[in-house]
C-alpha positions, -999 to +999 in steps of 0.1 A: +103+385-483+128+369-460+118+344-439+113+354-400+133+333-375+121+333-338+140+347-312+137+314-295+151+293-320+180+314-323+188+306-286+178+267-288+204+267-319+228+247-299+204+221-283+186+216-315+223+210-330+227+182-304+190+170-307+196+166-345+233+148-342+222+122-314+187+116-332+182+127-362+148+134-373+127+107-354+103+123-328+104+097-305+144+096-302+141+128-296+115+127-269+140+097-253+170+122-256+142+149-237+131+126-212+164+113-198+172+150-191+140+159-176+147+128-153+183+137-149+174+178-137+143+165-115+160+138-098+134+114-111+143+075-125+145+072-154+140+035-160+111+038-137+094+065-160+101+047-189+086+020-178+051+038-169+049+057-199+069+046-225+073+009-231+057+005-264+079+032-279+108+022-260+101-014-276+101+002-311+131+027-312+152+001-297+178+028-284+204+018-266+204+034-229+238+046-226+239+061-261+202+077-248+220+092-219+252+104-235+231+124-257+213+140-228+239+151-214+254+167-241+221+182-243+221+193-206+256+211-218+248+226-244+218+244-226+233+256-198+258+273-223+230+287-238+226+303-203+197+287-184+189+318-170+171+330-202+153+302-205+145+278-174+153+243-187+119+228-180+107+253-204+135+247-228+128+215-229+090+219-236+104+242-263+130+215-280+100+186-272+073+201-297+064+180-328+081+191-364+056+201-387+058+216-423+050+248-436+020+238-448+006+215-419+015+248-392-003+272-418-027+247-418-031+244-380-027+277-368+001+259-349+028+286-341+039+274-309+046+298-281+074+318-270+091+314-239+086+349-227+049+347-236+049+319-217+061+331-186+040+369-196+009+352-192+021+327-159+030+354-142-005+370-148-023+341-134-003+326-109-011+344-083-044+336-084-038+298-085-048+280-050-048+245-039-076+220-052-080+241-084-077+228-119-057+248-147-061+233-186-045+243-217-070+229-248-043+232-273-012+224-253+011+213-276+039+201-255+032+220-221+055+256-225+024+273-208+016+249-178+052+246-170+059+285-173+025+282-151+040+260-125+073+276-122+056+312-120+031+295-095+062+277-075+075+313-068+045+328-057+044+302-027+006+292-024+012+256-044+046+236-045+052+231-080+050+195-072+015+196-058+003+217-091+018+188-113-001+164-089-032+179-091-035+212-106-022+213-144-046+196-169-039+193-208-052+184-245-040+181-274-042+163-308-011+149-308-001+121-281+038+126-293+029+166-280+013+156-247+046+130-240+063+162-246+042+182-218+047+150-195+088+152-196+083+187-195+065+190-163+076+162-151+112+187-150+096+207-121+088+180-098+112+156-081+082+135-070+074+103-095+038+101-082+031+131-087+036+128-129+015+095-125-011+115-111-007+137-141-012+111-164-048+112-161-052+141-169-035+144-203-063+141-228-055+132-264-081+145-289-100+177-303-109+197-276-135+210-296-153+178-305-142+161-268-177+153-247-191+168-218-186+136-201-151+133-205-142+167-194-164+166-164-140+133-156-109+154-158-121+183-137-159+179-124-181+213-125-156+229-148-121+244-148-107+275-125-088+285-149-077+281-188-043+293-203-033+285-235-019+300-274-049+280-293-044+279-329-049+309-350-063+296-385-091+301-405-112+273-412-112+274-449-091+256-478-077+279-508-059+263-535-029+286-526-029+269-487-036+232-504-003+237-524+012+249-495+001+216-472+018+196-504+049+211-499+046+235-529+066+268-528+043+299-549+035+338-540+005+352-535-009+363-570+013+337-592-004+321-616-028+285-608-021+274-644+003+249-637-012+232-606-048+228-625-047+191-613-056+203-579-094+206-584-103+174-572-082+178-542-093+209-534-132+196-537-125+166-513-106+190-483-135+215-486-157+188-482-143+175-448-138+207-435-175+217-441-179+182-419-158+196-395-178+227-394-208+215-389-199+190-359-186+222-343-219+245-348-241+229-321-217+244-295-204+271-315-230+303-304-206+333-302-191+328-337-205+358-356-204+367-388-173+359-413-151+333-415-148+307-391-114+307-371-100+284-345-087+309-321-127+324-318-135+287-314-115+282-285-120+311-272-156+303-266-147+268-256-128+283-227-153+304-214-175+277-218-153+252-195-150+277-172-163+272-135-182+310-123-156+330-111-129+313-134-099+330-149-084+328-187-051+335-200-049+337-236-027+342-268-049+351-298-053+376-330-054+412-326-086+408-344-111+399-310-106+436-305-116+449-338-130+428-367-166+423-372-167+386-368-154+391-333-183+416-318-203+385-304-174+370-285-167+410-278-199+419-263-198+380-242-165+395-227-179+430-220-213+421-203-195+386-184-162+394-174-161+411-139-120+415-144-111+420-184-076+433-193-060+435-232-025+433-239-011+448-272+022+431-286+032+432-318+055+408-336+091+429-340+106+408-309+102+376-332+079+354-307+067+341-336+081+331-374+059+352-388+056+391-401+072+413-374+041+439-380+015+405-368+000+423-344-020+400-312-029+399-278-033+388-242-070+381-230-071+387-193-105+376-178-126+365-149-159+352-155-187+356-134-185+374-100-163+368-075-175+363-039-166+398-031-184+419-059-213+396-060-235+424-058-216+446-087-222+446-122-193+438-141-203+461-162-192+479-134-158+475-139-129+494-163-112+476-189-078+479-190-058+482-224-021+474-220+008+479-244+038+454-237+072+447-263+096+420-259+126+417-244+154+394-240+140+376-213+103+387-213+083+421-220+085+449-209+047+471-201+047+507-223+017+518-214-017+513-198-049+526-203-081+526-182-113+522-202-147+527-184-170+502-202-201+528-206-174+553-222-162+522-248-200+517-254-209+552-262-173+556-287-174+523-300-211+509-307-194+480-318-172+477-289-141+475-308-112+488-288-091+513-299-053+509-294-044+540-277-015+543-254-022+560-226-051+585-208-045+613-227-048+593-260-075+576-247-095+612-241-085+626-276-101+597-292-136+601-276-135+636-279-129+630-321-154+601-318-179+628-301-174+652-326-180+633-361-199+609-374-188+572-385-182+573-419-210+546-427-238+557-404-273+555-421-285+586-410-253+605-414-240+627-438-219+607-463-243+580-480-220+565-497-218+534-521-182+515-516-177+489-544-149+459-554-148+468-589-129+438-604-113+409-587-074+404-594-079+363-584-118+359-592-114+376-627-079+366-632-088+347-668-105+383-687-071+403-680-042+408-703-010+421-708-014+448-734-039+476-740-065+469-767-095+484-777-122+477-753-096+475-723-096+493-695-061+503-677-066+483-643-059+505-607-036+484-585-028+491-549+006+499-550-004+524-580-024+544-551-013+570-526-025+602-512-036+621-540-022+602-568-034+571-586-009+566-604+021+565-580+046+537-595+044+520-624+048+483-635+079+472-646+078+433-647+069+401-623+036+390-607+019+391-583+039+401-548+070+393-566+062+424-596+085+452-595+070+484-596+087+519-601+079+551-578+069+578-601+077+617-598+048+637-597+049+656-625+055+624-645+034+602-639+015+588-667-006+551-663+014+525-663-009+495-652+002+457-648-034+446-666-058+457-685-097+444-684-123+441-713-157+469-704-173+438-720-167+419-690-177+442-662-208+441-647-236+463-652-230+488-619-197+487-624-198+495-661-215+526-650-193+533-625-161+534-641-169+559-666-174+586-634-149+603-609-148+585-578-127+581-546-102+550-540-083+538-513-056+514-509-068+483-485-034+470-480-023+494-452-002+493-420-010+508-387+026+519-382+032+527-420+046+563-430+009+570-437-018+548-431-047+561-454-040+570-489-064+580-505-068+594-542-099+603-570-100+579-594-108+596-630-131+582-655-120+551-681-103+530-656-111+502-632-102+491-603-085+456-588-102+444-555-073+466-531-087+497-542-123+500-534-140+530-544-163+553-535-188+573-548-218+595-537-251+606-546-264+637-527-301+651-532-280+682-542-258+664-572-230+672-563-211+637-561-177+648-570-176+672-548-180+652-520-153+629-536-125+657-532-137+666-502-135+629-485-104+624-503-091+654-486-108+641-449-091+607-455-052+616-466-055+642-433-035+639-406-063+638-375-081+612-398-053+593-403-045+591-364-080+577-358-080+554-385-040+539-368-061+529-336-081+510-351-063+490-382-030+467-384-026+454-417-059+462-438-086+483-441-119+467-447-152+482-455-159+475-413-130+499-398-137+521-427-172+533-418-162+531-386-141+562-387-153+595-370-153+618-396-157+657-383-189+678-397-176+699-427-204+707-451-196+714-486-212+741-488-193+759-460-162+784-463-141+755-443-157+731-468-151+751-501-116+758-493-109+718-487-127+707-514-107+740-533-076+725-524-082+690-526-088+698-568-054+713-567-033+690-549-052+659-575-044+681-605-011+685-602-002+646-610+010+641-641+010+679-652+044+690-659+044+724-657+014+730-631+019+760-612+014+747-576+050+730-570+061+709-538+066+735-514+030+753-521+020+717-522+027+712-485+014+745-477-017+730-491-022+702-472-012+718-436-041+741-440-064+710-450-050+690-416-054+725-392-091+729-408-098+692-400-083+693-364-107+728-360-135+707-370-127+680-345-125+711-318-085+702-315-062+727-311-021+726-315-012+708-280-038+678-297-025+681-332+012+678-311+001+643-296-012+631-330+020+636-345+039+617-320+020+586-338+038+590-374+071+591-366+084+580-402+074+610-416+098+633-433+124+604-435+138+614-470+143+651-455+170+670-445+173+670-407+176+704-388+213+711-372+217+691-346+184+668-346+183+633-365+150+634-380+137+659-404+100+672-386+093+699-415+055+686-416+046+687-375+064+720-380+045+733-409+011+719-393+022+741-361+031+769-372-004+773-388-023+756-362-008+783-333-019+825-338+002+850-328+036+850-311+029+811-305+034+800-341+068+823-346+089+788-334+078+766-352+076+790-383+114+797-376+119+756-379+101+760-410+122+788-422+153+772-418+140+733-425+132+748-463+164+762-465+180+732-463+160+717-489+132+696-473+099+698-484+068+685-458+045+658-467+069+637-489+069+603-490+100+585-485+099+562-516+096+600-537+118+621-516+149+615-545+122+635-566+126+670-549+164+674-549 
């Protein structure tokens, strides 16, 4: 996979060129080169700054002064070509003033510093409620984007001069003292008053904020902080021999082979063994962890509500996940029951904030803890949450949508509290009214009771696999071999791991053709069992805004399956087990399924979302529940059968009766099923498009024209008519559309 570039760095291209010319590599010429222009824009001396803060370093670079200035302003230039009003220059120089890390050390850190426009996103949110005599901190700052979007943002608004907020207002940590020079020069750029940044001096703490005393925070801003803003690291606290390589400097994929770095045991041993230190220094304030892995950003997310004064506001960037993982329901449930004011903002990763996977999905955490003076006497409780949508621009983002939340509602959907990423009211109604009428997939006392299971571990178990089919080896089920219906969609070709190339293969075609194959010998005893019975498997490796998002398929006896396709099998009173497998198959690879299970995923889909999922009451035993399970048998038979009778076209008529019985069983009619297909808007890519339109629609239109009666459904039914004509054929995948010309 290519490597992402941030936004930002294309627009600093020119000042980093400069940066790079006049001083190379060395941090602290840099941070000379950064200072001189933060002097030069803020009116400030130099020479006089220098000699508060920077003697020792000055002492060691040995830099000559005029060379120091020539290259700022050169620097100066270059940014105003790059049009200062994109980016403000203080923040551009907090931007070009942040310490150059590896690969491996940012992995490491969670350290993916923040954009400019999420900077000046979450300022905006906050600055308004910034007043004089308050205290701001950001824990992580890095070197100061966030307090100096905050003091700009807080400079317009009027209330504080953006001197008087450098004075006395903006606080900040950080590990790194060459990152907190950078916040200094950076802030410093918005105030044209020296005494000011000497009063800010004080305030810049070097060190873990999570290990950092009591005592020492109560020096920086007695009885707690008004407010906390900050982009904390997002990193779990965990070594892996793939991130270890990484930290060294080591280039692999996920899923090559360990063989030639075997050296790395002892290494590996030692760095588990100081980060288990690390852990357990961090537990005695650590209470709203949960279950799972520990992560910094859930670390100082506590941390902030835990410096918090009552009635204190926080600004945050973290993971999608606080709003829908397990490990998060603690810190969840703290938010829910504390925060009088709690607002959610949904961004995903496509305007390149970050150098990371566009999909990454994450948030804004909007809160005010405690009550204020005003709603003393109200619950929070009391009050909505508000679940935003917001995409990048240029210069900032840009809101999409916004949805009001009663917290009781949320409570009675979502036991867990997760929050479901719908975009807008009417969204927001459709998904409690499915919640209402099913039952999570994994209640106790519902109807499923089923038994999910990891068969074989493609990493854990890596040593019994081979190449080659011998007797006593089972054909091993990969994700990518899994899609709705089929389990054996593509085929290996050659490669490992994510770098293996795999070939999409036509229906009627498609015999096994597995990357590995595992010794029964090795498997254990459940599982040995297991394999030799039809079950149900899904793919784990998903994506919310995927063609599809579920794909599900029955797996047949005399294979096993790799860790990304868990399967499922059932054990009624009545015995009928495989039953129930086509039937939940069927339920999974619907459309009104697959809509709930998009509000509540990103990139996987873990045994937690999974049995999470509403699923609507259809017994098996019922005409609605026959005829699914009926035509779930068909739509599985027909892979690999080359001359079954049910071909593409009565294959899509198939599955639009399944999605219409499915929506009935939710109580949704067509004006619903209409909104859910406004959410899967790569379907039908690899189809001919209707005269006129861009986009083939053949399976909305198929859906429709069965899910209206009468006159209604004539419309659609004509699209259909005339879609089929041209050639397409609903419910296609992309990748397989070349297989129905």
């Amino acid at each position: 996979m290519t490597a992402v570039r941030a936004y930002e760095q294309s627009l600093m291209a020119g000042a980093e060129t400069v940066l790079e010319e006049t001083a190379g590599r060395d941090p602290e010429r840099r941070l000379e080169v950064l200072e001189v222009a933060s002097c030069g824009f803020a009116g400030l001396d130099v020479d006089e700054y220098w000699a508060a803060f920077c003697a020792e370093s000055r002492q060691r670079t040995g830099t000559n002064v005029v060379a120091v200035r020539q290259s700022a302003a050169r620097l100066l230039e270059a940014l105003g070509a790059a049009d200062s009003a994109v980016v403000p220059l203080p923040l551009a120089l907090a931007s070009l003033a942040r310490v150059e890390v590896s690969h491996g050390e940012r992995r490491a850190m969670g350290a993916y510093y923040t954009d400019f426009r999420l900077a000046r996103y979450l300022a905006e949110e906050l600055a308004g409620h910034i007043r004089p005599g308050m205290k701001v901190i950001d824990p992580a700052a890095g070197s100061g984007l966030l307090l100096t979007a905050l003091a700009l943002a807080v400079g317009e608004h009027g209330r504080v001069s953006t001197t008087d907020y450098v004075a006395d207002i903006a606080c900040a940590a950080d590990l790194s003292d060459l990152a907190l020079r950078g916040a200094r020069l950076a802030l410093a750029a918005v105030s044209n008053d020296f005494k000011a940044v000497l009063s800010l001096q004080e305030r810049l703490l070097q060190g873990d904020s999570l290990l950092v005393e009591d005592a020492a925070w109560e020096r920086v801003s007695p009885g707690g902080f008004d407010a906390v803003i900050g982009n904390p690291p997002w990193e779990k606290l965990k070594v892996t021999r793939h991130e270890l390589l990484a930290k060294v400097g080591v280039e692999r994929h996920y899923g090559a082979d360990y063989t030639p770095h075997d050296g790395l045991s002892q290494a590996l041993t030692q760095e588990r063994r100081q980060m288990l230190d690390y852990l357990g220094q961090l537990a005695a304030n650590a209470q709203l962890q949960g279950r799972g892995e520990a992560d910094l950003y859930k670390l100082f997310l506590e941390f902030s509500c835990r410096r918090l004064r009552s009635g204190g506001r926080l600004a945050l960037l973290v993971p999608a996940g606080l709003i829908r993982s397990q490990g998060t329901e603690a810190l969840r449930r703290f938010l829910f029951d504390c925060a009088s004011e709690l607002e959610f903002t949904v961004m995903e990763n496509r305007a390149r904030f970050f150098a990371i996977d566009t999909r990454f999905k994450f948030l804004a955490v909007e809160a005010r803890l405690g009550e204020s003076q005003e709603r003393r006497q109200e619950s929070p409780k009391a009050r909505p949450i508000v679940l935003k949508h917001a995409s990048g621009t240029d210069t900032g983002l840009g809101e999409t949508s916004r949805v009001i939340i009663d917290r009781s509602e949320l409570a009675a959907t979502r036991a867990d509290l997760t929050v479901p990423e719908v975009r807008g009211q009417a969204e927001w109604n459709l998904f409690r009214r499915m919640s209402e009428a099913g039952t999570p997939f994994g209640d106790q006392d519902g109807p499923w009771q089923a038994q999910l299971a990891r068969e074989v571990d493609m990493s854990r178990d890596r040593a019994h696999f081979r190449s080659r089919p011998a007797v006593g080896y089972l054909p091993v089920i990969e994700g990518r071999m899994v899609h709705q219906y089929r389990s054996r969609a593509k085929a290996y070709r050659s490669g490992t791991g994510r770098a293996a190339q795999w070939e999409a293969l036509a229906l009627a075609n498609a015999d096994i053709g597995p990357q590995h194959w595992y010794p029964t010998i090795q498997l254990r005893r459940g599982i040995a069992e297991r394999v030799n019975t039809v079950r149900a498997g899904f793919c784990d490796v998903t994506g919310q805004t995927n063609e599809r998002t579920l794909l599900a398929a029955v797996i047949p006896p005399g294979v096993v399956c790799g860790n990304k396709v868990p399967t499922v099998v059932f054990e009624p009173p009545s015995g009928k087990g495989e039953t129930l497998v086509h039937l939940w198959v069927a339920l999974m690879n619907s459309i009104p399924v697959d809509w709930l299970a998009r509000r509540i995923t990103t990139t996987s889909m873990n045994y937690f979302l999974l049995n999470s999922i509403p699923l609507p009451s259809i017994e098996p035993d019922s005409r609605d529940g026959g005829r699914i399970i009926e035509l779930s048998q068909q739509l599985t038979g027909m892979e690999g059968q080359r001359c079954y009778a049910l071909d593409a076209a009565a294959a899509a008529r198939a599955r639009a009766e399944i999605d219409v019985l499915v929506a009935e069983a939710y109580g949704l009619g067509p004006d619903e099923l209409q909104l859910i297909f406004d959410d899967f808007p790569l379907l039908d890519r690899g189809q001919p498009a209707l005269d006129g339109e861009e986009q083939s629609t053949i399976t909305r239109d198929l859906v429709l024209s069965r899910a209206h009666s009468g006159g209604a459904a004539k419309p659609w039914a004509d699209r259909v008519a005339e879609a089929e004509r041209l050639g397409a054929v609903a419910y296609v995948p992309a990748d397989y559309a070349r297989f129905c010309e």
